[in-house]
C-alpha positions in Angstrom: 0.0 0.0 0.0 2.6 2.5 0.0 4.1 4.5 -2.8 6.0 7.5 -2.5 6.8 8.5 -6.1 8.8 12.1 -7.6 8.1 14.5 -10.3 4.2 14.3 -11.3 4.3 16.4 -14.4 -0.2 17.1 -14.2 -1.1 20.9 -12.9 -4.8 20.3 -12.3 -5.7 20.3 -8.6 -5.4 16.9 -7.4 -9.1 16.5 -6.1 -10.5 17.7 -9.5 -8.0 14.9 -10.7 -9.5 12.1 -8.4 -12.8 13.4 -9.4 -12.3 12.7 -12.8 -11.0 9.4 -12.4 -13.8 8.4 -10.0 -16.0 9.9 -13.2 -14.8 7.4 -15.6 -14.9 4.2 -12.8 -17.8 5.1 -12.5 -18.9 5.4 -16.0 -17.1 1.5 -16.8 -18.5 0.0 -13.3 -21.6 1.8 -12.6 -23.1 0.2 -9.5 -20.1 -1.6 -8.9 -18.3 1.4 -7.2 -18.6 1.5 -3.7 -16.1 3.9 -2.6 -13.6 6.4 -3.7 -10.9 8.2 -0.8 -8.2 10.0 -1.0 -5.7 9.7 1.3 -1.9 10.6 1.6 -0.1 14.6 1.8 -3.4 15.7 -0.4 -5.3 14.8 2.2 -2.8 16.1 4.8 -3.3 19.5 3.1 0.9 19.0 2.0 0.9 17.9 -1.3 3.7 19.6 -2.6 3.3 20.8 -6.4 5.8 18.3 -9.0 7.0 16.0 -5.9 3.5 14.7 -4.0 1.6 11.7 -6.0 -2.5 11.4 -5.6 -3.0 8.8 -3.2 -6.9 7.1 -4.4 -8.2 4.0 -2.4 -10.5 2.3 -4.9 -13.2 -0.3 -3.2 -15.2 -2.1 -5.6 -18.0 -4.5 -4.8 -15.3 -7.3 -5.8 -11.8 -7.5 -7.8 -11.0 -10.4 -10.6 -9.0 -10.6 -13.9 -11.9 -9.4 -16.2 -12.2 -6.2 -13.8 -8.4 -5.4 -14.4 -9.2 -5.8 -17.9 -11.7 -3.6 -17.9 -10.2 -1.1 -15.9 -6.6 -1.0 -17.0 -7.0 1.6 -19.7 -7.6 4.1 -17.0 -5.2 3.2 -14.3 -2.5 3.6 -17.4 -3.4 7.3 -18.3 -3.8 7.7 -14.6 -0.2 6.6 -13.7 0.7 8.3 -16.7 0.3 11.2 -15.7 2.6 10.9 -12.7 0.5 9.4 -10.2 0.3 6.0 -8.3 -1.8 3.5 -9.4 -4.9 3.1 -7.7 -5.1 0.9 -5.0 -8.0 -1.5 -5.8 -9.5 -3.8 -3.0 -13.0 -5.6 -2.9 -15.3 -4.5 -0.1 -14.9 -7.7 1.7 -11.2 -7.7 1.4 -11.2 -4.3 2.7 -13.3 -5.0 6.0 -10.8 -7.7 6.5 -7.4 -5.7 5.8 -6.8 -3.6 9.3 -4.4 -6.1 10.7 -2.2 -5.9 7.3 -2.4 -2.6 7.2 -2.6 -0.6 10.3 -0.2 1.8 9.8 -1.9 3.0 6.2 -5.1 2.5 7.5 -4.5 4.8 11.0 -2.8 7.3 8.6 -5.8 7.5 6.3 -8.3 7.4 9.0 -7.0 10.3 10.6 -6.8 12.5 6.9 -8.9 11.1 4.2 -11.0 13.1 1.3 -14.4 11.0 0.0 -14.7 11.6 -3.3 -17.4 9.1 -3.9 -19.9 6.9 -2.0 -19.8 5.8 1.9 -17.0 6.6 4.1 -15.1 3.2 4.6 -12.9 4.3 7.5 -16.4 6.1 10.1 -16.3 2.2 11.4 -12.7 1.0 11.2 -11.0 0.5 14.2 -6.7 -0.1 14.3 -5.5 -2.3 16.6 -2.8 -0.8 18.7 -0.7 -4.5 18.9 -1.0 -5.1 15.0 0.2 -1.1 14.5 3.3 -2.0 16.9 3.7 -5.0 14.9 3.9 -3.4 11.6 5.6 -0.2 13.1 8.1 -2.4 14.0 9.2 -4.7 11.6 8.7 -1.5 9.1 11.2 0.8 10.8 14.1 -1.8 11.2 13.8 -2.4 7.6 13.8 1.1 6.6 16.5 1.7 9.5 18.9 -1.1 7.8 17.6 0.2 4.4 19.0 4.1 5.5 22.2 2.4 6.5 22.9 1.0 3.4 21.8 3.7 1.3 24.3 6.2 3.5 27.5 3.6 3.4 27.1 3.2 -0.6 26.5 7.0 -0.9 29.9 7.8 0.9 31.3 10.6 0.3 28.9 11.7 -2.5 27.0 14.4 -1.2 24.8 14.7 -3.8 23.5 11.0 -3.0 23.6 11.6 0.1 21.1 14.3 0.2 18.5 12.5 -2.1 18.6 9.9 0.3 17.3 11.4 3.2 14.7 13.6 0.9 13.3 10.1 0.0 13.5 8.5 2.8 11.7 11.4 4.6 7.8 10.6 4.0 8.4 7.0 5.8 10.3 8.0 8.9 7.5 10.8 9.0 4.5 8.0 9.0 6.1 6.1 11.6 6.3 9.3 13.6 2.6 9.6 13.6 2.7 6.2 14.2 5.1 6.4 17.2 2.4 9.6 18.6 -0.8 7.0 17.9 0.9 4.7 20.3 2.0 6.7 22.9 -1.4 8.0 23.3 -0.3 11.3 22.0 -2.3 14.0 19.7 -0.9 13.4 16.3 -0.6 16.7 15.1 -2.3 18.2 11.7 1.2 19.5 10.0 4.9 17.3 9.3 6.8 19.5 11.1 4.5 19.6 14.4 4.7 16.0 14.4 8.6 16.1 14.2 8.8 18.3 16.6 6.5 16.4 18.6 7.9 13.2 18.5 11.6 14.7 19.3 9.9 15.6 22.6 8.5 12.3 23.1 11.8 10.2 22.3 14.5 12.6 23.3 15.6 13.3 20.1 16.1 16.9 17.7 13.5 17.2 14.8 16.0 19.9 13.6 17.8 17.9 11.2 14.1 16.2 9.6 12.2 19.7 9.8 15.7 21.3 7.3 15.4 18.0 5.0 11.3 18.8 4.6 11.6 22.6 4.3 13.7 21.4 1.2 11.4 18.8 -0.2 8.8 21.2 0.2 10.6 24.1 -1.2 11.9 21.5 -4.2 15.2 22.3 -2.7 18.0 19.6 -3.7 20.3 18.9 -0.3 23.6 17.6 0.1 25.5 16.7 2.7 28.7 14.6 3.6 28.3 11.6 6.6 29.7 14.2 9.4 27.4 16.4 8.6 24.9 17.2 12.1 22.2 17.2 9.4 22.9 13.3 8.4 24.0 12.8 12.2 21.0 14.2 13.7 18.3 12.7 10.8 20.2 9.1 11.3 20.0 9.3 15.3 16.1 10.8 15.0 15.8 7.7 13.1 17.3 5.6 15.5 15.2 7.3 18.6 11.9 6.3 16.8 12.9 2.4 15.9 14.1 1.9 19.8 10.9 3.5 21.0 8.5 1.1 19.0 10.7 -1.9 19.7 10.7 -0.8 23.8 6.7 0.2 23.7 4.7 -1.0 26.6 1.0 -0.7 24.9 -0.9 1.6 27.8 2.5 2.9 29.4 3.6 5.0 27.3 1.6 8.3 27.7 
């Protein structure tokens, strides 16, 4: 369910885009449409203009070969124009997904547009122990992943710099993820919930909050491995993996 992709090329408004798409589902499935969200940084109210992707959940009354047929045209000129593919899932395989998904799921529950049909997410609930699961398993990988991606970029700055820019969205997820369990208001902007999670783990959003005012600014960065910037984002990193791993569930607020 996740996707963070660079560079969409399309200038109309992103909800007039999902709009449109919903329009033609809706005009190849009729009935069969039973929702349309959108979810992500457009939902957030932080898309940023040639970086942010449109983010559509898709639930059809079910999901089989002929309905990929059918429906493949448009998810081609949709990702065509610079934005994920969207994610399809049948009613019943929706009601079903909240242990496979929490992290997504508590992220669009808590910012989500409808652009068609009944709210999925009014009656969802998250689990708190399958979002530590997930939060956990997720973070080391992307933990290990940063690692590798710094000690291969060496001395490159450049590399360096697009590293942490991409690897930015995730580590901020899994702060809102780190405020859900803690019990803690998850709050509406990225950096308030840096910030917010620096105070809850000990750590300095500083380095995270410079790296987004640069994505969001369409700012390249660059940086060498002594830099305090890559310090700092590696240790916030670092802070946020040991706090999930070390969670007591109903302890930690």
């Amino acid at each position: 369910m996740k996707g963070q992709r660079e560079e969409v090329p399309s200038t109309m408004d992103p909800l007039d885009s999902a709009r449109k798409l919903t329009a033609e589902l809706d005009r190849l499935l009729g009935g069969r449409l039973r929702s349309v969200v959108v979810y992500g940084s457009v939902a957030r109210g932080e898309a940023i203009e040639g970086v942010s992707d449109v983010n559509v959940l898709v639930l059809l009354d079910r999901v089989d070969p002929e309905t990929l047929r059918r429906l493949s045209p448009v998810a081609q000129k949709w990702a065509g124009a610079g934005n994920t593919p969207p994610l399809l899932m049948a009613w019943p395989e929706w009601r079903r997904a909240a242990d496979a998904f929490a992290i997504e799921l508590a992220d669009m529950k808590d910012a989500h547009v409808m652009v068609h049909g009944e709210d999925p997410l009014r009656s969802l609930d998250v689990d708190p122990v399958e979002l530590r699961l997930q939060a956990e398993h997720e973070l080391r990988g992307k933990l290990l992943q940063l690692r590798e991606g710094l000690v291969l970029a060496g001395t490159e700055g450049d590399q360096v710099g697009r590293l942490l820019l991409t690897a930015l969205p995730s580590f901020t997820t899994y702060a809102r993820t780190a405020l859900r369990l803690a019990g803690r208001p998850v709050p509406d902007t990225t950096p308030d919930v840096l910030a917010a999670v620096a105070t809850l783990t000990d750590a300095d959003a500083a380095p995270l909050q410079h790296v987004w005012e640069a994505r969001r600014q369409r700012r390249t960065v660059s940086a060498s491995l002594d830099d305090p910037l890559v310090t700092g984002y590696y240790r916030f990193a670092e802070r946020i993996a040991d706090f999930v791993d070390t969670l007591t569930l109903g302890e930690a607020g």
